[in-house]
C-alpha positions as CSV (number, residue, x, y, z in Angstrom):
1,X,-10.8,-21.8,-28.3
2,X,-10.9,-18.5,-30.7
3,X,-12.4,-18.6,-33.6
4,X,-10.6,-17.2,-36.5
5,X,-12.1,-14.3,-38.8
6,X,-10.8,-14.1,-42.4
7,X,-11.7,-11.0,-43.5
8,X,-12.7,-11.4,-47.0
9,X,-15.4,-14.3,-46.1
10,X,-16.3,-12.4,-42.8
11,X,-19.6,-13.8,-40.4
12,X,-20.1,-10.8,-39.3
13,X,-22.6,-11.2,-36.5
14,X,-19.6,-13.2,-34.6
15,X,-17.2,-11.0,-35.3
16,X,-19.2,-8.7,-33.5
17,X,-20.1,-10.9,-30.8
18,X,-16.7,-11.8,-30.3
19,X,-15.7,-8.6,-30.6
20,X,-13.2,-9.3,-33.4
21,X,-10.3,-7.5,-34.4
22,X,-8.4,-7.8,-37.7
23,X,-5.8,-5.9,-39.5
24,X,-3.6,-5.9,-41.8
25,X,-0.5,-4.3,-44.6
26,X,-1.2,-5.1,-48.0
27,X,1.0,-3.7,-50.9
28,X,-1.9,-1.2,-53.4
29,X,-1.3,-4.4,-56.5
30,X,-3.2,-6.2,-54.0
31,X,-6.5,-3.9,-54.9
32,X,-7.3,-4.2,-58.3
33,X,-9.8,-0.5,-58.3
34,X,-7.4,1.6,-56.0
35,X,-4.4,1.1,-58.0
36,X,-6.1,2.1,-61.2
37,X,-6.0,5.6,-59.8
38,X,-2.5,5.5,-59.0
39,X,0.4,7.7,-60.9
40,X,1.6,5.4,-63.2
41,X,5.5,4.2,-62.3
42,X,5.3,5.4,-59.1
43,X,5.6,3.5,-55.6
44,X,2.7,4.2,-53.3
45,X,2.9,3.2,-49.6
46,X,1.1,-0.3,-48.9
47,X,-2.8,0.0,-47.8
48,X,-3.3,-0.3,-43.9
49,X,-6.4,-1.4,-42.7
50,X,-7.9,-2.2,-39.1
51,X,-11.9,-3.6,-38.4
52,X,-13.1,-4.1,-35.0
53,X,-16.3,-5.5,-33.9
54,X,-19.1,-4.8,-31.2
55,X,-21.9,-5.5,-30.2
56,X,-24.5,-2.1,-28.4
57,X,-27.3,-3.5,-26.4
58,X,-30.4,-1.6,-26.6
59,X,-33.1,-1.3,-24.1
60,X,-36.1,-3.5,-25.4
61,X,-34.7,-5.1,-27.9
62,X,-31.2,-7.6,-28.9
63,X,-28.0,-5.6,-29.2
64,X,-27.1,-3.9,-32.2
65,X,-24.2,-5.5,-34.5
66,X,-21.4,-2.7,-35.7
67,X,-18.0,-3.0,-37.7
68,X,-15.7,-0.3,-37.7
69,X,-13.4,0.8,-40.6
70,X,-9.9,2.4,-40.3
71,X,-7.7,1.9,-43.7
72,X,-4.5,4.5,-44.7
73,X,-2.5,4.7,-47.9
74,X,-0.3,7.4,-49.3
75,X,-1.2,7.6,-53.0
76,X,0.7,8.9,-55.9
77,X,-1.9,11.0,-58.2
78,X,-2.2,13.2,-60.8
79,X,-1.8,16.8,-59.7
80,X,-4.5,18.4,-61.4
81,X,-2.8,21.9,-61.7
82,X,0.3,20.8,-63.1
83,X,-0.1,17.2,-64.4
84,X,3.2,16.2,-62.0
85,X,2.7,13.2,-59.7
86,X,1.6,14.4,-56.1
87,X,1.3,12.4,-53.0
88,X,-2.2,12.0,-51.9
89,X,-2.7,11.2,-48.0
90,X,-5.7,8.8,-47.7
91,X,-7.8,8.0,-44.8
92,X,-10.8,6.2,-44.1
93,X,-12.6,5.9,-40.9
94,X,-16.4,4.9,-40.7
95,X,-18.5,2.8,-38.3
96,X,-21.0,0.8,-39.6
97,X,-24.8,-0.9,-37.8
98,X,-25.9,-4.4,-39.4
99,X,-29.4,-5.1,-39.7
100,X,-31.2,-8.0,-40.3
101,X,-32.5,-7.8,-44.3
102,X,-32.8,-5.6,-47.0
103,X,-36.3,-4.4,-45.8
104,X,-35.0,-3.0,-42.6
105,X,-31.9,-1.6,-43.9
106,X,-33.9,0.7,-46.6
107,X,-36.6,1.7,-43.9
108,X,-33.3,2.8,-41.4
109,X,-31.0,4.4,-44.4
110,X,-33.2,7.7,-44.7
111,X,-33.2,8.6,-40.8
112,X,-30.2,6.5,-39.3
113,X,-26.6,9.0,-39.1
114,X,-24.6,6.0,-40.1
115,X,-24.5,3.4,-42.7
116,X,-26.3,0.8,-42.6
117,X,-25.5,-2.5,-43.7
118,X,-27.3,-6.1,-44.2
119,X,-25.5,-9.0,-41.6
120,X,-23.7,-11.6,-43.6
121,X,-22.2,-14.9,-42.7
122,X,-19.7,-14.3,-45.6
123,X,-19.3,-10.7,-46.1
124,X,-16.5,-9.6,-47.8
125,X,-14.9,-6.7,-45.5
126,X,-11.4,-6.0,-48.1
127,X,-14.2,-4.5,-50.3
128,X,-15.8,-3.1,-47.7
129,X,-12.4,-1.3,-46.9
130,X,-11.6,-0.4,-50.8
131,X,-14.7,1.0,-51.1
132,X,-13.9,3.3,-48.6
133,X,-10.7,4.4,-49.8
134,X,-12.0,4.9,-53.2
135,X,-14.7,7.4,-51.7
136,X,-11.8,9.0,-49.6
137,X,-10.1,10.2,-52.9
138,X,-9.5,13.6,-53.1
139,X,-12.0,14.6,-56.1
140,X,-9.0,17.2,-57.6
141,X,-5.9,15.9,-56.4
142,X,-2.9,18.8,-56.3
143,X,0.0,20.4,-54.7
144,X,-0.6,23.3,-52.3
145,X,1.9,24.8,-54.0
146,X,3.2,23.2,-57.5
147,X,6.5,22.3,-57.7
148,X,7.2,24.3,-60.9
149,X,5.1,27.3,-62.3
150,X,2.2,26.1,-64.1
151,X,1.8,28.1,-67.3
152,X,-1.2,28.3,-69.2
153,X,-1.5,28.0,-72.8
154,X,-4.4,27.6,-75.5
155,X,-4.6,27.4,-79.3
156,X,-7.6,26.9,-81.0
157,X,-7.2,28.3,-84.5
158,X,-11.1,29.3,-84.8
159,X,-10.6,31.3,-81.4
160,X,-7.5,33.2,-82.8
161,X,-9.1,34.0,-86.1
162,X,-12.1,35.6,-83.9
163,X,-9.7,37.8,-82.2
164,X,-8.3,39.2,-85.3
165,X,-11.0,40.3,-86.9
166,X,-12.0,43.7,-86.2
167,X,-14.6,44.8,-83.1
168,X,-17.8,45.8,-84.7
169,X,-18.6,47.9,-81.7
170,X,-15.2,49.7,-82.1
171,X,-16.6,51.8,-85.1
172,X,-19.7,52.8,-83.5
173,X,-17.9,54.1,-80.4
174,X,-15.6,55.9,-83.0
175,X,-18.9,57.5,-84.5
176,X,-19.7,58.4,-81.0
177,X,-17.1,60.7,-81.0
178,X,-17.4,64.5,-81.3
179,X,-15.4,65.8,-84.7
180,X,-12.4,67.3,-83.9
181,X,-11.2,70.6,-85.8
């Protein structure tokens, strides 16, 4: 008999051990933080999402619990250059080790290359995958090129009044100035 996974109440050290595979297509509604950052009014491609399980034996000692992370979306932002809607290709794709308790996790964080997590019977792996997106998010989101010429204005009546006023340097370089006859 298999044993069914449900990915946001997740045991992970099964998962693992059963070397558990879940995916799934979820429309972006369907996560409450990534579709704050969305373009308002326009459709963004649903979130895709893939964990697999393992298990690594290592020599002296049980085997080592991992989850990895693949999740996709194409996400309508705010260009940054030109305030139009751009689309924003994100990708996430990280591997995980599970450790025992808080304790070992914070000892392992400072020398260990990957993340480090605590093992959970109920761990909820949709955040897990959110998360991820969210910290794929390009930090300035824009075009290469924008699809109409960005011009720049300012007007800041305190800066225009400053430009007006004469350069007090301009009549000492005109005192500089040998008499002319």
């Amino acid at each position: 008999m298999e044993k069914k996974f449900t990915p946001s109440h997740l045991d992970i050290k099964a998962f693992a051990q059963g070397s558990g595979e879940l995916s799934g297509v979820s429309p972006l509604a369907d996560w409450s933080r990534l579709s704050q950052e969305q373009f308002a009014g326009l459709e963004s491609s649903p979130v895709r999402w893939r964990l697999h399980g393992r298990t690594e034996p290592i020599s002296g000692a049980g085997d080592e619990t991992w989850l990895d992370l693949e999740a996709e979306l194409g996400l309508p932002m705010q260009c940054q250059r030109c305030l139009k809607p751009v689309l924003s290709e994100v990708f996430a794709e990280r591997s995980f080790r599970f450790v025992s308790d808080e304790a070992t996790a914070a000892a392992l964080d400072d020398e260990a290359e990957e993340d480090i997590l605590v093992l959970s019977r109920d761990f909820d792996a949709l955040a897990l995958v959110e998360d991820e997106l969210l910290m794929a998010l390009p930090l300035v989101p824009r075009h290469v090129v924008c699809p109409e010429e960005v011009t720049l204005s300012f007007s800041d009546p305190a800066v225009e009044a400053a430009q007006e006023r004469p350069n007090p340097f301009a009549a000492l370089a005109n005192l500089k100035k040998p008499p002319t006859s």
